[in-house]
C-alpha positions as a Markdown table, in Angstrom:
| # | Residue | x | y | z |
|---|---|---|---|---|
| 1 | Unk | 0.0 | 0.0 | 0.0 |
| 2 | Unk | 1.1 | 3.3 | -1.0 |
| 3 | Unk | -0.6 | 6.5 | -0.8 |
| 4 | Unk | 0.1 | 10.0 | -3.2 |
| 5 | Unk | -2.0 | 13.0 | -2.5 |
| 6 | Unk | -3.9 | 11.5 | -0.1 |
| 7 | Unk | -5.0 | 8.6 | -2.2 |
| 8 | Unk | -4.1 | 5.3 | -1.1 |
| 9 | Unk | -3.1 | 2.9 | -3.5 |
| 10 | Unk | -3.1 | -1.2 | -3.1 |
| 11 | Unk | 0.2 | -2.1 | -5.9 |
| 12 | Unk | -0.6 | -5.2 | -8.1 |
| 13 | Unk | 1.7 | -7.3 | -9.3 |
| 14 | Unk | 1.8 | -5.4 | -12.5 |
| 15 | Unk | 2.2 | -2.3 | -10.6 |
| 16 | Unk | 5.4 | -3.1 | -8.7 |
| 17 | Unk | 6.8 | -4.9 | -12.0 |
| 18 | Unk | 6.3 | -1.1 | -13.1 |
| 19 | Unk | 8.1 | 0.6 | -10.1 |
| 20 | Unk | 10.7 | -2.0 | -10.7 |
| 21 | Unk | 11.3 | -0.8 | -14.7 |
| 22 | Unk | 11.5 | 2.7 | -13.5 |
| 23 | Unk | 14.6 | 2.3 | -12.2 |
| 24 | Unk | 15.8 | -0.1 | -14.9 |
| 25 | Unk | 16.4 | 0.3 | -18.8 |
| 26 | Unk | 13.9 | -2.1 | -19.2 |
| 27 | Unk | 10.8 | 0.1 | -20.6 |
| 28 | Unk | 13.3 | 2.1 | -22.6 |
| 29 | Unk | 15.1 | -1.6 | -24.1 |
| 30 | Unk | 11.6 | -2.1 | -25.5 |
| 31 | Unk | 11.0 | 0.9 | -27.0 |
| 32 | Unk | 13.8 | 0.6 | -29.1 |
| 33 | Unk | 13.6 | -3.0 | -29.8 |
| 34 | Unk | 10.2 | -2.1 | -31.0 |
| 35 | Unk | 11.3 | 0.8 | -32.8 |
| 36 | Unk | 13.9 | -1.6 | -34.8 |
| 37 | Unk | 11.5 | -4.5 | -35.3 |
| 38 | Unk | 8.9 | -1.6 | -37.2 |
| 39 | Unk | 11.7 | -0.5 | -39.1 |
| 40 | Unk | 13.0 | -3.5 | -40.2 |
| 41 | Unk | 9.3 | -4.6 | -41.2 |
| 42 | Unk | 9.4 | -1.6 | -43.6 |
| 43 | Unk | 12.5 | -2.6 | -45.2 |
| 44 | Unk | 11.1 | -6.2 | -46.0 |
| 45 | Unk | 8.0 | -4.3 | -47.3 |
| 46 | Unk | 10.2 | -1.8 | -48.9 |
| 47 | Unk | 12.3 | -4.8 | -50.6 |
| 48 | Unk | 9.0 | -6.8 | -51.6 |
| 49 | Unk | 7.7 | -3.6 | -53.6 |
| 50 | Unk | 11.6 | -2.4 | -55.2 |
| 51 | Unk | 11.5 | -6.6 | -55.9 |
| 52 | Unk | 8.0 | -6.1 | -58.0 |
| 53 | Unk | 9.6 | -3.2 | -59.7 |
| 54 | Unk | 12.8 | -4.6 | -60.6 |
| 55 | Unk | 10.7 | -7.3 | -62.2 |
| 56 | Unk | 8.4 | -5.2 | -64.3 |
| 57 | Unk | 11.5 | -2.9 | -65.2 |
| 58 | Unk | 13.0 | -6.1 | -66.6 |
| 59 | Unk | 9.9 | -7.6 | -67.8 |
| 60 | Unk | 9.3 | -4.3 | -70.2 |
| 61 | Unk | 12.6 | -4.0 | -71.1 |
| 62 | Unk | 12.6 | -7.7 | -72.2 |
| 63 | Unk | 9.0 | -6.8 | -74.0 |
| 64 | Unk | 10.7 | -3.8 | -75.6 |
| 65 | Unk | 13.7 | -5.6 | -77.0 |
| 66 | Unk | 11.7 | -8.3 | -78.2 |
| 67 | Unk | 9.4 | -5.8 | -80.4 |
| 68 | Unk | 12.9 | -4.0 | -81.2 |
| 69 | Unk | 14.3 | -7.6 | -82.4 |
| 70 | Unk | 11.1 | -8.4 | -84.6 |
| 71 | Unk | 10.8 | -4.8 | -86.1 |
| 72 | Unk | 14.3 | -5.1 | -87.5 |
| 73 | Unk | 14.2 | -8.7 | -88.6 |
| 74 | Unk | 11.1 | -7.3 | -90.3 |
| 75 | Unk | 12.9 | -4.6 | -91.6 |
| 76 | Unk | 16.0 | -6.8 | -93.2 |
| 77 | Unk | 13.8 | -9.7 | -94.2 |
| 78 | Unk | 11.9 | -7.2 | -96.5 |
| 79 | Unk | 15.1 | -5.6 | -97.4 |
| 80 | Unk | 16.6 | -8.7 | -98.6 |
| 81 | Unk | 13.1 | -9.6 | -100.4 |
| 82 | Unk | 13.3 | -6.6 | -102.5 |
| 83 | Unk | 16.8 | -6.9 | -103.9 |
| 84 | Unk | 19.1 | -9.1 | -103.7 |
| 85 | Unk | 21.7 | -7.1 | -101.8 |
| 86 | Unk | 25.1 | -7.7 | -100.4 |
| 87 | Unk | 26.0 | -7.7 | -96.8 |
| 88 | Unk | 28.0 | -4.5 | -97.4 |
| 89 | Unk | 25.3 | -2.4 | -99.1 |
| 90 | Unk | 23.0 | -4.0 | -96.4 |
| 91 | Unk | 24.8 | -2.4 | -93.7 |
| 92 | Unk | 25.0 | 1.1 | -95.8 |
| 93 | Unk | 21.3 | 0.9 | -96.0 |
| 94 | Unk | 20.6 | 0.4 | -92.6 |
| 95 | Unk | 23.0 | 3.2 | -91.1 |
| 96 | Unk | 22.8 | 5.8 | -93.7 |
């Protein structure tokens, strides 16, 4: 039994595990474990959404070549279809 301000107070056991952690770095120990557990749950998050990204930047960029690949096979089949041309004036006809 305790008493402040002319209140008297009956501790619990949960009450003098608190007056106990006052004096300790208990209260503060969980704070920061807490602190690190949040902020390494927003790194996982973080890394599961850069992860999804990465993917669909590669996944485009794959798409992208691929329609890059078929437009010039495209273009040098119906190059080649048209006339009968030599690798060298081939290659003057693409980069000129």
């Amino acid at each position: 039994m305790w008493e402040s301000r002319g209140i008297r107070h009956d501790l619990g056991a949960c009450d003098r595990q608190r007056v106990r952690e006052h004096f300790s770095f208990a209260p503060l120990r969980r704070k920061y474990e807490s602190l690190l557990k949040k902020a390494a749950r927003r790194r996982r998050a973080r890394g599961m959404r850069s992860g999804i990204r990465r993917k669909a930047g590669f996944l485009a960029a794959a798409g992208l070549l691929n329609y890059a690949l078929q437009l010039g096979m495209r273009f040098i089949v119906t190059v080649l279809a048209r006339e009968a041309v030599a690798a060298q004036e081939l290659y003057q006809t693409i980069w000129a």
